[in-house]
N, C-alpha and C positions, 0 to 999 in steps of 0.2 A: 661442655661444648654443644652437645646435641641441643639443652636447652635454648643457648643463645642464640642459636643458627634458628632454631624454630620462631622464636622472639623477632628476631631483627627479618626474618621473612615475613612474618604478620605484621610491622612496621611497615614493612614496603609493600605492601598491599600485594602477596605472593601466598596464598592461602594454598595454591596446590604443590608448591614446591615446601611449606611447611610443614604439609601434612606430609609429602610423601618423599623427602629426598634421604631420609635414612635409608627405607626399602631399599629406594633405586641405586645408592652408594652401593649397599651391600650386595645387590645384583653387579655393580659393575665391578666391584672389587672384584669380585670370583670371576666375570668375564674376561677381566684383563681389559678394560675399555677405557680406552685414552682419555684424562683429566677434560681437553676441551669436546670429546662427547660426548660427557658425561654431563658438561656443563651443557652445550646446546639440546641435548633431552630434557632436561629439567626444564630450560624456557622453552621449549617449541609443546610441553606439557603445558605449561603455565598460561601459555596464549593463547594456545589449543581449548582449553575450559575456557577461558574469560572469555571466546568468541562467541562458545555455546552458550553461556550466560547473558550475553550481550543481545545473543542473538533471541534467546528464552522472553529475554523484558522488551524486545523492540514489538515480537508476534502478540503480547500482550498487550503493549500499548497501540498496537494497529487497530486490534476490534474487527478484525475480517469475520465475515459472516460465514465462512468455511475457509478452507487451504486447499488452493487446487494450484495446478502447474501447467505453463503452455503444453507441455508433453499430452494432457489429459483434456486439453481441445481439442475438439472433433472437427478437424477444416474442412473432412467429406461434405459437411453440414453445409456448407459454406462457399459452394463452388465461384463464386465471384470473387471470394476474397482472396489476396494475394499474400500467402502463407509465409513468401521470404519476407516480406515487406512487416508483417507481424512478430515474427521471430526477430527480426533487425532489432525490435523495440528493448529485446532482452538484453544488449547491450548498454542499455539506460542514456545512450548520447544525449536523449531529449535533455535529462535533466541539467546536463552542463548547458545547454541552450535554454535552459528556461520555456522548454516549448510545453504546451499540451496538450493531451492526449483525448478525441473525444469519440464518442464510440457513439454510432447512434442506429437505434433498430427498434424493433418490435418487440414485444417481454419475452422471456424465456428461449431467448438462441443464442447466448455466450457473454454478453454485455460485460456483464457482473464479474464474470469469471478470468476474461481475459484479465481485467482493471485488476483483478486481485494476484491472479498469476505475475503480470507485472511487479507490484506492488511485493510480492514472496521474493522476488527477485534483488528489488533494490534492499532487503530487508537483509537478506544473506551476502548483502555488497555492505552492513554495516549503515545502512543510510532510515532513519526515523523517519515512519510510515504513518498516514491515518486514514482510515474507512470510518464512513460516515454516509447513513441514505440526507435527500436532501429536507424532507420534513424532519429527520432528527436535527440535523445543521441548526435548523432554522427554530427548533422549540426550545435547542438549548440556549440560545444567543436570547430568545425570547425572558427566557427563567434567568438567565445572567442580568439581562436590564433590570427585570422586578428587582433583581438580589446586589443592584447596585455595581455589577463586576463584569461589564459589556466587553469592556476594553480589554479587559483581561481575557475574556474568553475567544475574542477576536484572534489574538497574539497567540493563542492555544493553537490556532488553526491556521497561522501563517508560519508557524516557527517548522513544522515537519518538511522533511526534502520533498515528501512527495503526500496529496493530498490527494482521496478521492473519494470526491462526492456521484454517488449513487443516486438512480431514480430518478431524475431532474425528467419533471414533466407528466408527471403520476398526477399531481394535485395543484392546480391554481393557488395563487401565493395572494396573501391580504396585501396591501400596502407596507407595513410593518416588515413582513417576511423579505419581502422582496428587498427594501432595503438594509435588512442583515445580509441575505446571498449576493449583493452589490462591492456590499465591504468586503468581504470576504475575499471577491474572486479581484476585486478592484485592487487590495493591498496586497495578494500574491503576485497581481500583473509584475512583469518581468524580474520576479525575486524570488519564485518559486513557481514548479510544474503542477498542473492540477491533471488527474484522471476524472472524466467525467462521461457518465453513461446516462443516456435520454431514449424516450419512445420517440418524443418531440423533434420535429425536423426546425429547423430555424426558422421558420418563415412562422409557425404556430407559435414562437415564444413569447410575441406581444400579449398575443391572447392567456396567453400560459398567468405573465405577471401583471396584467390588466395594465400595460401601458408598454406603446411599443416606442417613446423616446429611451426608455430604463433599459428594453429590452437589446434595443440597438448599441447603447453604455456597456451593457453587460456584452454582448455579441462581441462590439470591437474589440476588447479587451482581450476576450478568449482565444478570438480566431486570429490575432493579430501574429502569435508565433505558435501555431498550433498544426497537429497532424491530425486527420476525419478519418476515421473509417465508416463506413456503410455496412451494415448486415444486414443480410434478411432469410426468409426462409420461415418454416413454422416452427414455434416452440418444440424445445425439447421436452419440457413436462407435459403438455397434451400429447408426441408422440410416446412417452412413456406409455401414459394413460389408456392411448388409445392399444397401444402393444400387451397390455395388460390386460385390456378387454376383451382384447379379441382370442388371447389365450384360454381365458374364462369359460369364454364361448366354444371354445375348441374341446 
């Protein structure tokens, strides 16, 4: 009997209730623990793993550049910015609206991090995540066209719940580039959210993709069901640095 029950749970794709529901019988035998809690442990074990598994291959397929949590943003940094209004985001509502998320500032005061804290968030809601800075987007789509497989790699980047492209506005785009980052945000317009963090204020982004009809194409799209946030303030790794030095000095 023990063999079959282990057999027919590896059929049904129950791999922790195969490995462990002998133990747990024989614990409840001795507890005296009623046939259906016996049975609701077994699956509330079973779904319990499969979440942390689920949850294991979605943070690998994200490719976040760290793991950080709203908790571990500093909003003292931040005195303009409206704390509820940030927090709200961790609710995800955007993504049932189809809205995005666009985060624009200076380097090094949180950009990165909120987009990623969000992003840990939808991740533990079960919802397929990807980080991506914008010169990476743009070289792999580049090596896809050589390798014949554009389209395919397009579909890589429209298919996740939630997408965020990093960095936009670090580097002036060829011709070429800018029409991969077109497709891109073109074919998620209103079928998927994008997270997307900039130095670049909108009015610099002609300049950014050397043509400011594309730039305007790309803009309406974005901004058409999207939420801005503005930061500012100085880098937190220059105030590291400068706290470091002066320790030094002391």
């Amino acid at each position: 009997m023990k063999k079959e029950i282990k057999e027919y749970s590896q059929k049904l794709n129950l791999p922790v209730i195969a490995d462990r529901w002998s133990e747990l019988a024989e614990q409840a035998s001795k507890d005296n623990v009623p046939y259906s809690q016996f049975l609701f442990s077994l699956l509330e074990l079973e779904i319990t793993e499969k979440q942390e598994r689920m949850k294991k291959t979605l943070l690998k397929f994200a490719r976040f550049p760290y793991r950080k949590t709203i908790d571990q943003f500093d909003f003292t940094a931040q005195v303009d910015m409206d704390e509820r209004r940030i927090r709200e985001l961790m609710n995800l509502s955007f993504l049932d609206n189809k809205e995005n998320l666009i985060f624009l500032g200076p380097p090094g005061i949180g950009k990165t991090h909120l987009a990623v804290a969000i992003g840990m968030e939808a991740i533990s809601k079960g919802m397929k995540t990807h980080f991506i800075t914008m010169s990476e987007l743009v070289s792999q789509l580049r090596k896809a066209k050589q390798q014949e497989k554009l389209e395919k790699k397009i579909v890589s980047f429209i298919k996740p719940s939630v997408l965020i492209i990093d960095e936009i506005g670090y580097l002036n785009l060829d011709t070429q580039s800018v029409h991969y980052l077109f497709q891109v945000i073109s074919r998620r317009y209103e079928r998927g959210s994008i997270i997307l963090t900039s130095n670049k204020g909108f009015g610099e982004w002609g300049e950014m993709v050397g043509d400011p009809i594309i730039a305007t194409a790309m803009l309406d799209r974005l901004l058409h069901h999207s939420r801005i946030f503005n930061l500012k303030g100085d880098s937190y790794r220059l105030k590291e640095k400068h706290l470091s030095t002066q320790k030094q000095k002391d």
